[in-house]
N, C-alpha and C positions, 0 to 999 in steps of 0.2 A: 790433434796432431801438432807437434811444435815447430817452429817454421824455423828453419836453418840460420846464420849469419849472413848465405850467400843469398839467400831467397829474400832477408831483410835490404840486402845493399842493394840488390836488384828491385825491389819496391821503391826504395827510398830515391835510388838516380831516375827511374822511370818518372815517379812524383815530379822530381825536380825538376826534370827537361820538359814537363808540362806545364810548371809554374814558369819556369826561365823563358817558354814559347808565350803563355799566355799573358805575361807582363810586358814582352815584345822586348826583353832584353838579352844581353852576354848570348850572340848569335856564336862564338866561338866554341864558349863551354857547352853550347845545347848539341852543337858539331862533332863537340870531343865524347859527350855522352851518347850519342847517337852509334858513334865507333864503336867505344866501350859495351855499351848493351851488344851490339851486334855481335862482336868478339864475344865475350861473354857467352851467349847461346851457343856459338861455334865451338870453345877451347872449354868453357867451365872453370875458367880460369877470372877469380874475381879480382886479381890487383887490381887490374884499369880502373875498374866499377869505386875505390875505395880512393883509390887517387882524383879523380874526377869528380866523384861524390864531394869529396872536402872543396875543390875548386867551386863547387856550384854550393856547398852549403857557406862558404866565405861569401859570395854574390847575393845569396838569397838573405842574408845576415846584415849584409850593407846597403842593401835594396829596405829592408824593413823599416833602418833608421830611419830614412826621410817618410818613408811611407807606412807605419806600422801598421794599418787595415788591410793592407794587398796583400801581405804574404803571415801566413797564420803560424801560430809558439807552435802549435802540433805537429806543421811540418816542420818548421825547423829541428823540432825536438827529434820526432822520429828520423829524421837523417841521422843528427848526431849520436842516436842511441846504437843504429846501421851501422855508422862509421867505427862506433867503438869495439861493434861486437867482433871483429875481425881476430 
């Protein structure tokens, strides 16, 4: 069965606000993702998820530089493969 765009973007922010909680940083974007998925389930409605998505894969991309072992190419990739399939 092949998985949607919205079911990617929905993966990818969920990833994301787990890496963003577990690196103990960007308490705002984990905040704004937390909204967005919620919304999300409610409306089915994916902007938030694509908008917030790119805020948190910008953080998780500038988090890497100083630290490249904490946050893995895979995640960052499959975000941005998420964010484009829109």
């Amino acid at each position: 069965m092949a998985v949607s765009a919205e079911q990617k973007i929905e993966k990818a922010c969920v990833e994301a606000k787990e890496k963003l909680e577990s690196l103990g940083i960007e308490d705002q974007i984990q905040s704004e993702l937390d909204y967005v998925l919620g919304s999300y389930n409610f409306d089915r409605n994916p902007v938030g998820l694509y908008e917030i998505g790119g805020k948190a894969l910008k953080a998780l991309e500038a988090y890497k530089v100083d630290n490249p072992r904490k946050v893995s190419k895979k995640l960052i990739t499959d975000i941005g493969t998420a964010l484009k399939s829109q």
